[in-house]
N, C-alpha and C positions, 0 to 999 in steps of 0.2 A: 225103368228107374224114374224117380223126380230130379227135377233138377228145375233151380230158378234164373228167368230172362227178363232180363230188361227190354221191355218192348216201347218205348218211347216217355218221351220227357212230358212230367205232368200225370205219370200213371203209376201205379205199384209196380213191385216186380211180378212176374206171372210163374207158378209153378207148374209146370208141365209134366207130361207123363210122354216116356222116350224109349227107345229100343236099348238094351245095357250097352256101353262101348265093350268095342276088340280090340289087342293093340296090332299095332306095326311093328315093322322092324328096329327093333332097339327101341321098342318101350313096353311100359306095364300098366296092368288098370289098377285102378288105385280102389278099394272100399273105404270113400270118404267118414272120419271119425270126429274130426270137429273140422270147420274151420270158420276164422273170423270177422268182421264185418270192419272195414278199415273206412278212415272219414275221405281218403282218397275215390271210393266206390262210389262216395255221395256227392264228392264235386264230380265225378265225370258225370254221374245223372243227373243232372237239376239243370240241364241247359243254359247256366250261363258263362259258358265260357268255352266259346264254336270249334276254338281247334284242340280241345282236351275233352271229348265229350266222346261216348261209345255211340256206335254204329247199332241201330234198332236190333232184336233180336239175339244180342249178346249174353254170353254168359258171365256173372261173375266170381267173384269168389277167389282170392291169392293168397291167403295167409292158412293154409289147409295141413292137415295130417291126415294120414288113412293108413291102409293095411297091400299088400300087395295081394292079389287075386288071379291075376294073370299075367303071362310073360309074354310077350312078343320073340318071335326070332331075333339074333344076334344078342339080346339081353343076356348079360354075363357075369354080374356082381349079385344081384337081387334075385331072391326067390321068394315063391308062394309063401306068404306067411308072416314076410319083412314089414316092420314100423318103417313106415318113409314121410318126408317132405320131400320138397321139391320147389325150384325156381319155379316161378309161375310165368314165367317164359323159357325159349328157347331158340337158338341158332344155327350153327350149318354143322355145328360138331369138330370141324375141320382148320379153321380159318384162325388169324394169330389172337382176334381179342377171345376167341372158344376156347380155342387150350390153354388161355390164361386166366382163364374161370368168369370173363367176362361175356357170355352170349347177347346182353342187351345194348352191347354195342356191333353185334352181328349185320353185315347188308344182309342177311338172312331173316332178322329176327322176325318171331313168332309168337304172339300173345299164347299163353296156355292158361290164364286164370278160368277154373273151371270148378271151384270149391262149392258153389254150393248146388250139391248135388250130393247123390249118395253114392256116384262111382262117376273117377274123371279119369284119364290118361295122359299121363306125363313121360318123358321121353328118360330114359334110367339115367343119361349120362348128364342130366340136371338135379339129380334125385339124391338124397343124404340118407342113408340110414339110420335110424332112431338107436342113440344106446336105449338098454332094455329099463335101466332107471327113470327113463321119461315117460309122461304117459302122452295121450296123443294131443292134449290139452298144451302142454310144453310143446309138442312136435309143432302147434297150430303159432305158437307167441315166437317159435323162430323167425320167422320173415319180417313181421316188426321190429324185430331186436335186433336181427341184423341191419335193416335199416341205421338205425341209432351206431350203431357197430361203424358202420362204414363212414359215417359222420365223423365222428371221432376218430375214428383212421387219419382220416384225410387232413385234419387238423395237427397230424404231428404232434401231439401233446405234451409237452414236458412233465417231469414230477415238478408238482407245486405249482401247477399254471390255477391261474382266478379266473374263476368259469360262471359266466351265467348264461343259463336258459332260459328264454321266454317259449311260453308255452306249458302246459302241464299235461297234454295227452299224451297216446301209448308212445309216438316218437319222441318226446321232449321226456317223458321218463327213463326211454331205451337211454339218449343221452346221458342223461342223468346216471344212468348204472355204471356204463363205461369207460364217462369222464371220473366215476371216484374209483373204477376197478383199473385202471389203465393211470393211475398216477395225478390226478388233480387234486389240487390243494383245498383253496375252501372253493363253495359249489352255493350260488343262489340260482333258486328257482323263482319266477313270477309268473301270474297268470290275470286272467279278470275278476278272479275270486279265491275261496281257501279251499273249495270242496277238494281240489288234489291233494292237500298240502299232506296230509300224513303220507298218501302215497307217495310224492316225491321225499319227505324224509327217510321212508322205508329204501328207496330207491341209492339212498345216498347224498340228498341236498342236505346242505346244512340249515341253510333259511331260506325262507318263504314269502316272499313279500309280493303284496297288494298296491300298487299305486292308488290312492286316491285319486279324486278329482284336483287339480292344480299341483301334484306332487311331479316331480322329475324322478323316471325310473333309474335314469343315469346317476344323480346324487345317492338313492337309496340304495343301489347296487354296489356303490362303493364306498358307503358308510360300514356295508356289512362284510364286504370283501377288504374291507383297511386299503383300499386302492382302486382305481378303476378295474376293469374287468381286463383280463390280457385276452381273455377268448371266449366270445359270445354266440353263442347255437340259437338261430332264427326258428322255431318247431310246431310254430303256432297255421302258415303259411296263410295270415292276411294281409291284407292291403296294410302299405306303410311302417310293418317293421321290418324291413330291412333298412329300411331311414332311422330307426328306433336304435337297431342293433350299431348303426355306424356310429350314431351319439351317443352308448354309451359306452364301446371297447375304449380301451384305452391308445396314442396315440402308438401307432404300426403293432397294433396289434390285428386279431385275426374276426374275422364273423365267417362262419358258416352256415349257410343256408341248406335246412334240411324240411324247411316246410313246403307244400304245394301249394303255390297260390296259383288259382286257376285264370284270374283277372287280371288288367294292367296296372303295374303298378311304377311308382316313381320315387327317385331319391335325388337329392342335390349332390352330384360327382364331387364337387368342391370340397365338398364337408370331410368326404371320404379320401380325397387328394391332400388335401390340410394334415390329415392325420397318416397318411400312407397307408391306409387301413388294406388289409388283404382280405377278401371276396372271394368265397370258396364255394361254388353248388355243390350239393349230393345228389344221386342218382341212383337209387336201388342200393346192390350189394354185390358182391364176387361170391364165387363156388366156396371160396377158402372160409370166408365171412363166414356161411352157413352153418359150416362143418365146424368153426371157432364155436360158434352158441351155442349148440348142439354140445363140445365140450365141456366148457362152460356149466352147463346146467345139467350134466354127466356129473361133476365134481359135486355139484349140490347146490351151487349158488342160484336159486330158486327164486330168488326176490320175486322178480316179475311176474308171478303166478298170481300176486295178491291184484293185479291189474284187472281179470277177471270177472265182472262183474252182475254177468249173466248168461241164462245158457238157455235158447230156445229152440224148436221143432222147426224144422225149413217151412212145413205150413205156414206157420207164426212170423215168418221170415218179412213177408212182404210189410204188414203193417210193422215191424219191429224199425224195418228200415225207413222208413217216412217216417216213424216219431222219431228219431235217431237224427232227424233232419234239422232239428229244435233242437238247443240248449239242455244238456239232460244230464243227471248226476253218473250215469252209466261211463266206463270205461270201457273195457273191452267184454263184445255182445259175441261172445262162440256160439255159433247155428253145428247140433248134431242131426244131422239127415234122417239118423233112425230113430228119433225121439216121435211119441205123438203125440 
């Protein structure tokens, strides 16, 4: 099979030629059908930021769909033939945060990001089976969506809560879905420009706004919202908006942080103490999360699909991901394995 490696910082990815995988006990191989190119792939490779950065020789790839092909022993749910996702990690199977659908807080855990390639191995009891109304392009935009999913969870959201997003990528749209599917009232999106903006209105924002130079995001955010924001989702993860997000939720209300900033960054606690403002991280997703999207996009609500903005050959892979590196009207870049 191919499959593409990151072999150090400063170089493309390398597509290799490899022996097909077999599974183990209690897992299956997967025939990789799409999966996606997330901006978290690009902060661990670009070197700057020592203790978030992969280890040379790595595979990547975690937002994947494929077909089942082979079973391992104990394997007991899934058979030859089954649409799957799958955690792009995994745990001991066993222990209290596993069988509450959380392995990424396993003393066990196990990276499995293995998507781009044309066949990976995921372990079944991480593994969701695709209703048959998805195709594998839906099965690939689960693990971002759930991301956003889990965000929103955590936020406790009321009906009618004023929400703003900063950010307009695939996390800050997932947001976006969830906070208007799960009960939020009015929904502003901002970002550095408008190229999202019809996406995030597809997605469920109300309005769109661009700060100028000398404008206050915090004024415009609650000119449009009739009020400050009661709950602000951080989805951009750069330097200094989490200081951004404190000034402009409204007093005790909420920010959640759901972007990755790979660098150090810094906020005046004051600011955030003044206002009793509540400081939420997110971190991946649960088993449940998964199996919710997958739902979800069973029922038909599709939006997310339009996020899709390009589809190329794992060949095409290495360059697609260094121009990806830049500023680019692209959302989400699905790599199909068998394409040439």
């Amino acid at each position: 099979m191919k499959a593409a490696y990151f072999t150090k910082v400063g170089s493309p990815l390398e597509v290799r030629s490899l022996a097909d995988p077999a599974p183990g006990v209690g897992e299956v191989v997967l025939k990789i059908h799409r999966c996606g190119i997330c901006g978290s792939d690009l902060h661990m490779t670009d070197g700057h930021a020592p203790h978030f950065t992969l280890p040379e020789n790595s595979t990547l790839g975690h937002e994947f769909a494929g077909e089942v092909i082979a079973v391992g022993k104990g394997v007991e749910k899934l058979k030859i033939g089954d649409p799957v996702t799958a955690l792009p990690f995994a745990g001991c199977g066993h222990c209290v945060t596993c069988l509450a659908g959380r392995p990424n807080f396993c003393a066990e855990f196990k990276g499995a990001a293995a998507g781009f390639a044309q066949y990976a191995v995921v372990a079944e009891r991480v593994a969701t089976k695709l209703p048959r109304t998805l195709s594998m392009e839906d099965g690939a935009l689960i693990e971002p969506m759930a991301v956003g999913l889990h965000g929103v969870a955590l936020a406790k959201l009321t009906p009618g809560t004023k929400v703003l997003v900063i950010g307009a990528g695939p996390v800050g749209l997932a947001a976006i879905f969830w906070a208007r599917r799960l009960g939020a009232g009015r929904i502003v999106a901002t970002a550095p420009s408008r190229r999202r903006e019809a996406l995030a209105r597809h997605m469920g924002a109300d309005v769109f706004v661009v700060p100028e130079a000398g404008q206050d995001l915090a004024v415009m955010a609650a000119d449009a919202l009739e009020g400050a924001p009661d709950l602000v989702f951080e989805c951009a993860g750069q330097k200094d908006l989490i200081a951004r997000a404190i000034h402009c939720v409204k007093p005790r209300g909420d920010v959640v942080v759901l972007g990755f900033c790979t660098v150090p960054d810094q906020f005046v606690p004051a600011a955030a103490v003044w206002k009793e403002v509540r400081i939420q991280f997110a971190v991946t997703y649960s088993m449940q999360e998964f199996a919710y999207v997958a739902n979800v996009f069973d029922a038909g609500h599709v939006e997310p699909r339009m996020m899709i903005t390009d589809r190329i050959s794992l060949d095409a892979l290495p360059d697609a991901f260094e121009a990806l590196r830049n500023r680019s009207t692209q959302c989400k870049v699905m790599v199909n394995p068998w394409l040439n």
